[in-house]
DOZADO-577581 format. One record per residue: residue in three letters; x, y, z of N, C-alpha, C in turn. Coordinates in steps of 0.2 Angstrom, whole numbers, plus 5000, padded with zeros to 4 digits. Example, Ala and Ser with C-alpha at 12.3 -4.5 7.8 and 13.67 -1.06 7.14 Angstrom:
residues 2
ala506649725039506249785039506649845039/ser506449895035506849955036506450005039/
This chain:
residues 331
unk519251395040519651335036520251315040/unk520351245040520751215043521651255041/unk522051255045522651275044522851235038/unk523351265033523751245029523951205030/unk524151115028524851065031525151085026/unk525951035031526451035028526551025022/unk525950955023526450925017525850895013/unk525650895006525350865002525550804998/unk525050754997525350694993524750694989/unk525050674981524550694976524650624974/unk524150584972523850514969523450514965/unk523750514957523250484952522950434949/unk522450404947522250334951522050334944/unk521950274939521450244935521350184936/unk521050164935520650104937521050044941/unk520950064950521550044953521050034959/unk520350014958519949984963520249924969/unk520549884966520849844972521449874976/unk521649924973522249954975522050004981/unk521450044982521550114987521550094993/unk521050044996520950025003521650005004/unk522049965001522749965004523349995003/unk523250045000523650104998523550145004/unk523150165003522850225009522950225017/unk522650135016523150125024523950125028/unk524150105020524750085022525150175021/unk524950205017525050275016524950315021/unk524250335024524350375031524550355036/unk524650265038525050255042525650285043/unk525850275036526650315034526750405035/unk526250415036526450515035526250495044/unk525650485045525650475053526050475057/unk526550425055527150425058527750505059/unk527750545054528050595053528050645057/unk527450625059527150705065527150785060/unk526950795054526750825053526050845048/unk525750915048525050905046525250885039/unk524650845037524750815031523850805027/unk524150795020523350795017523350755010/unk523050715009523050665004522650684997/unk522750714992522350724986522350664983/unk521850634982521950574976521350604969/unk521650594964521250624957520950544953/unk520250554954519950494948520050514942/unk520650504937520650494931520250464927/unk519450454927518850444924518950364923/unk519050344930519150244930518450234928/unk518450184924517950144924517750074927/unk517950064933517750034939517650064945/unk517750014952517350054957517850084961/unk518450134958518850164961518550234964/unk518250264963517850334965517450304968/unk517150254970516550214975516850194981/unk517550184978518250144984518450214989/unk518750244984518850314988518350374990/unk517550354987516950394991517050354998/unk517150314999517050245005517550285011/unk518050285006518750315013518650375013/unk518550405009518550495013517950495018/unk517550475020516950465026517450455032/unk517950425031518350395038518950425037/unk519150465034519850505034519650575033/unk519650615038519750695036520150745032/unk520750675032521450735028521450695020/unk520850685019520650625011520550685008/unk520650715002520150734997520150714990/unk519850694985519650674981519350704976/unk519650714970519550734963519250684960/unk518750704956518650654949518450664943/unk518950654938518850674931517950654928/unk517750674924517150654921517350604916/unk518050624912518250574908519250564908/unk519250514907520250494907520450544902/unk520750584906521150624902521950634902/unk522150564907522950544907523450564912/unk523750544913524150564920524450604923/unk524750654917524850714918524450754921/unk523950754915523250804919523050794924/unk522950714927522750704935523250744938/unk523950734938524650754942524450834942/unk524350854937524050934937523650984940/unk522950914941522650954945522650914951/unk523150884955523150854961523350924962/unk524050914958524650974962524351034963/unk523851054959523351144959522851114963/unk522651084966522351094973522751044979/unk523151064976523651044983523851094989/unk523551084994523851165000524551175004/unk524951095003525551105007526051145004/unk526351145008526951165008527551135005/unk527551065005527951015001527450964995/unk527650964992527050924985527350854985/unk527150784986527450744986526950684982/unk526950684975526750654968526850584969/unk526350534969526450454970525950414965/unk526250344963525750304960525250294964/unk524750264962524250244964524350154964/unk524550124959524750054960525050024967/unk525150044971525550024977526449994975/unk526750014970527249994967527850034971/unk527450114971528150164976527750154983/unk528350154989528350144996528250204998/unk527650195003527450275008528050285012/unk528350235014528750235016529350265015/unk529450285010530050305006529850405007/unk529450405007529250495008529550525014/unk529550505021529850505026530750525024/unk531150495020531850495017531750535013/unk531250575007531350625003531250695005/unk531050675010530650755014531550755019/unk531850705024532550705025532950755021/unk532750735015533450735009533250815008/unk532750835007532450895006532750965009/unk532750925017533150975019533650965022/unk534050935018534650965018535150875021/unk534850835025535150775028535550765023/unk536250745024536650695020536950755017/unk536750815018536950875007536750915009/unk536850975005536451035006535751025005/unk535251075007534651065007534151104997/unk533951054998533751064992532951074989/unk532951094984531951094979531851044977/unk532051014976531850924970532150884973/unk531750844974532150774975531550714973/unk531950694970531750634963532150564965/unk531450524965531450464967531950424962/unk532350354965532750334959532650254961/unk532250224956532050154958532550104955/unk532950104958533750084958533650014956/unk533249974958532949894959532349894958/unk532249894948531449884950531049834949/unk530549824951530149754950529949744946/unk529849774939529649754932529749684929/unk529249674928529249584924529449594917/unk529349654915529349664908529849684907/unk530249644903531049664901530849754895/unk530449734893530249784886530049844891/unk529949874897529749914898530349954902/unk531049914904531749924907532149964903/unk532049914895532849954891532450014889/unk531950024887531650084884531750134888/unk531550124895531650164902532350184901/unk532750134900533450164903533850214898/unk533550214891533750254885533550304886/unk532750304888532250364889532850404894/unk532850404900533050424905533950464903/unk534250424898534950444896534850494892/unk534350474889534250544883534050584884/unk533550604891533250684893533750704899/unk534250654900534750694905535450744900/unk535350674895535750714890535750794885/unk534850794883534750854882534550894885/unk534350874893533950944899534650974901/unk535150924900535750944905535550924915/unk534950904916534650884923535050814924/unk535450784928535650724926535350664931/unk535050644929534250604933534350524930/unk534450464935534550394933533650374931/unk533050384935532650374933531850434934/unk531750484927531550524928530650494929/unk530550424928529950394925529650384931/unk529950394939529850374945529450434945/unk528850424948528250484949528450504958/unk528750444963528750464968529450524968/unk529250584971529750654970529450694975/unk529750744980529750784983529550854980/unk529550904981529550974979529451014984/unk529651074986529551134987528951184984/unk528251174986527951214983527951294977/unk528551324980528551374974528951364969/unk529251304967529651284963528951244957/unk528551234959528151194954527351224954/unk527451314958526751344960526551354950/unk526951384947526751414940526951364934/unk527051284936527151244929526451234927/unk526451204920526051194917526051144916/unk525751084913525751014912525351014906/unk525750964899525450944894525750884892/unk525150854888525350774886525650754889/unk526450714891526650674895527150704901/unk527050764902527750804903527750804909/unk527350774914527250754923527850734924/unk528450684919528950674923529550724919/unk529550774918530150834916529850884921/unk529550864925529450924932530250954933/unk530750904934531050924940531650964931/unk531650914927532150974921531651064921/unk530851074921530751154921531051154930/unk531051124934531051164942531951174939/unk532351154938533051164936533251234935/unk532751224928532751284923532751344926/unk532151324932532051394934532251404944/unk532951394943533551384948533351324953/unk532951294953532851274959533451184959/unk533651174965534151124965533951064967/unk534151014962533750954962534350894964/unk534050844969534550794971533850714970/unk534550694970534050614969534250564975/unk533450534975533350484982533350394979/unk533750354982533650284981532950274986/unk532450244981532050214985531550144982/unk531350114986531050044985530550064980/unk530450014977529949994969529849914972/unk529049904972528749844972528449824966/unk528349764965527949734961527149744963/unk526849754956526149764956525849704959/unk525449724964525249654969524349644963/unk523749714962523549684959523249754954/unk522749724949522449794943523049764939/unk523149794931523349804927523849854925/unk524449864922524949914922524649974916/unk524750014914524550074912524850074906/unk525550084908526250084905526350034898/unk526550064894526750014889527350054883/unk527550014879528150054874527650104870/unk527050114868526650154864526950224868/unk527150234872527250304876527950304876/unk528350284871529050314870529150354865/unk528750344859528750404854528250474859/unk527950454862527750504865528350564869/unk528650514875529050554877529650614873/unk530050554868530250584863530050664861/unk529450644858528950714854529050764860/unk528950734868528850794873529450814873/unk529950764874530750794875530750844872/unk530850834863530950904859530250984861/unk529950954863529651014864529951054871/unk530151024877530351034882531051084880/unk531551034876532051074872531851144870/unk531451134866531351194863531051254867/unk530751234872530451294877531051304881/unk531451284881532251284885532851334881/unk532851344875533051354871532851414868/unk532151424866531851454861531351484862/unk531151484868530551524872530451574869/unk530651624873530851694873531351734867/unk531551684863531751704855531651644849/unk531251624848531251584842531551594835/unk531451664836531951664827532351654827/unk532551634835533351614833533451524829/unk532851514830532951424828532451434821/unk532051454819531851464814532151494810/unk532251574811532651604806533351574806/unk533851564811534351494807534251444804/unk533651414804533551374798533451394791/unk533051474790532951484786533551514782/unk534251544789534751564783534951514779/unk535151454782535351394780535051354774/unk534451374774534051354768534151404764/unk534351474764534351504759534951514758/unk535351504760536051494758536251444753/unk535851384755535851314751535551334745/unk535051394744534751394738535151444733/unk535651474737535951514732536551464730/unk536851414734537451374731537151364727/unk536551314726536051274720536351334716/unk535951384714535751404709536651454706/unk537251454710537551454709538251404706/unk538151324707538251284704537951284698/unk537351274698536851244691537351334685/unk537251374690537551434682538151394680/unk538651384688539351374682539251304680/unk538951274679538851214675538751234669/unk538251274669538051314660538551344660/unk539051384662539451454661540051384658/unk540251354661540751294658540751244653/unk539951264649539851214646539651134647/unk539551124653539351064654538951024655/unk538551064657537651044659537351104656/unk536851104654536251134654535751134661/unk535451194660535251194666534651144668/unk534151104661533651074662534151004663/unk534850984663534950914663535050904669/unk534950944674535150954684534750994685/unk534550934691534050974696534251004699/unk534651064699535051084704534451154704/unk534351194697533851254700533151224704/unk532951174703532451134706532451134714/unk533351124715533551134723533351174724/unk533551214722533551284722533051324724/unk532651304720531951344721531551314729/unk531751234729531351204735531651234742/unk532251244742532651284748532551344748/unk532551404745532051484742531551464748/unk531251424744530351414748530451394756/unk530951334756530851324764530951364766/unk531751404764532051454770531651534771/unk531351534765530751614766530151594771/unk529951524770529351494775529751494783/unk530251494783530551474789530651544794/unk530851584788530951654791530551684793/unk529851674788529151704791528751654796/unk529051594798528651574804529051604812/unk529751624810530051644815529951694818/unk529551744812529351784815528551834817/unk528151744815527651754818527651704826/unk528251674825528251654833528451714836/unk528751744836529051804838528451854841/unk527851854836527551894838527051864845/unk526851784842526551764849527051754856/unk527451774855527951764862527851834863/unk528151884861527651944862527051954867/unk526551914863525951914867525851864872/unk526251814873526351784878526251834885/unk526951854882527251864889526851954891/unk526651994886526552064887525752044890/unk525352024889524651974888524651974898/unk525051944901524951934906525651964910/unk525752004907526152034913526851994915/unk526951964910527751914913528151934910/unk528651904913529551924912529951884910/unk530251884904530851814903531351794907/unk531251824914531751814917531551804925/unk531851784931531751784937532151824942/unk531951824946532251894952532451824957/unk532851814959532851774966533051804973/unk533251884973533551904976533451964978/unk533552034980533352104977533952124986/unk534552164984534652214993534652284989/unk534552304994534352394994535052404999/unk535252474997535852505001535352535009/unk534652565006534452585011534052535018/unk534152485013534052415019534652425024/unk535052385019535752385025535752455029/unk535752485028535852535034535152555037/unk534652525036534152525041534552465047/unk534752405043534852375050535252375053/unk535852415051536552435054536052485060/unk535452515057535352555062535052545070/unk534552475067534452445070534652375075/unk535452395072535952365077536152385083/
């Protein structure tokens, strides 16, 4: 088997037939230039044109071409998923397939990488500073989206929706991808120490095909954010966010039921002319349902993590005293 390259560049494609012949070109041109081993994964998202017929054509004439194809569209994430789990490099570098992000901008992320301009860093996330979008409706959405997940990841990222990004391979060896979360890579790489800087780079207009993209995938992001949050937060102890809901609810079911008395006890209401035991009893219910879903989260985090041998936590480091004086000895 051929040696490992450096560098991987992962491409998920749906129905982008006019697009790969001159993607492809303009793209290993662009890594060609870099003088480093390099290898192209593109993933067929289950197009239903003659995208996998465009890119059977070019893997014949391109050695460092490989090619994935879905049976059926399973969405972008999943392609990006399984680009990046048979990707061999050393650096992982995620791009559109519309010809929208510049090959040429990869050259300045792999720079930024290591270290030009800053210290050297894991993440570097593309920032389409100027973008080409005709669609006003696809900008402001973008630009709340992007305030919002910096505000709850704590990650502070102008444009997290840009696909073109750098990585360090063991920063993204163990993620997992679901529904839309291809672009909160670089908030889990954060999470799990790795150091994330952002790159200005070119954004063109879609020369031809159809855009993908539309508002329907904002209540999606939404939904992922809180899920994101919550695996951030709540992993490795859920009862803390369940069970404090349920103290809260049953705390509220004891005020209820302790208003509704002194209401009786004062003479002023009877307890059927106030809904208040009615509170009462529906908050009982949440907060007991709440406490016991906390602690059957609890049991599957358990199994999580005992299940396959993992640890809620990461080593980045380890010195030994008998080190150091190996190499003192050594000296």
């Amino acid at each position: 088997m051929n040696a490992a390259p450096d560098l991987s560049v992962v491409i998920p494609l749906y129905n982008e037939e006019e697009n790969v012949a001159p993607l492809l070109a303009e793209l290993f041109t662009a890594l060609e230039r870099l003088g480093r081993r390099f290898e192209v994964v593109c993933v067929d998202d289950g197009s239903k044109d003659g995208t996998f017929a465009a890119l059977r054509a070019e893997v014949a004439a391109r050695p460092c071409l490989r090619v994935l194809r879905f049976r059926r569209n399973f969405g972008q994430t999943a392609a990006m998923s399984a680009g990046i789990e048979a990707a061999r490099g050393a650096v992982i570098v995620p791009m559109d397939g519309d010809l929208q992000n510049d090959p040429a901008d990869i050259g300045a992320l792999l720079a930024r990488l290591d270290g030009e301009g800053g210290e050297r860093v894991d993440v570097v996330s593309g920032w389409r500073k100027h973008r080409k979008d005709k669609e006003f409706g696809r900008k402001l959405p973008s630009r709340i989206a992007n305030r919002l997940i910096s505000a709850v990841s704590g990650v502070e990222l102008h444009d997290y929706g840009c696909s073109l990004k750098a990585y360090r391979r063991e920063v993204i060896a163990g993620v997992r991808l679901y529904g839309e979360m291809h672009r909160f890579i670089p908030v889990y790489a954060s999470w799990q120490g790795a150091r994330v800087a952002e790159q200005v780079v070119n954004h063109r207009a879609r020369r031809a095909g159809k855009s993908k993209y539309g508002l329907g995938r904002t209540g999606k992001v939404i939904l992922d954010l809180l899920v994101v949050k919550f695996l951030a937060s709540f992993q490795s102890n859920p009862i803390y966010l369940f069970g404090g809901a349920g103290l809260v609810s049953l705390a509220l079911s004891f005020l209820s039921f302790a208003w509704a008395a002194g209401l009786k006890l004062l003479g002023e209401k009877d307890l059927v002319e106030t809904p208040l035991p009615l509170l009462g009893v529906a908050f009982g219910l949440a907060g007991l349902i709440c406490v016991l879903m906390g602690l059957l989260a609890e049991l599957n985090v358990r199994t999580y993590y005992e299940s396959q041998a993992k640890r809620p936590y990461l080593v980045a480091e380890e010195l030994s005293g008998d080190d150091a004086r190996a190499r003192e000895r050594a000296g």
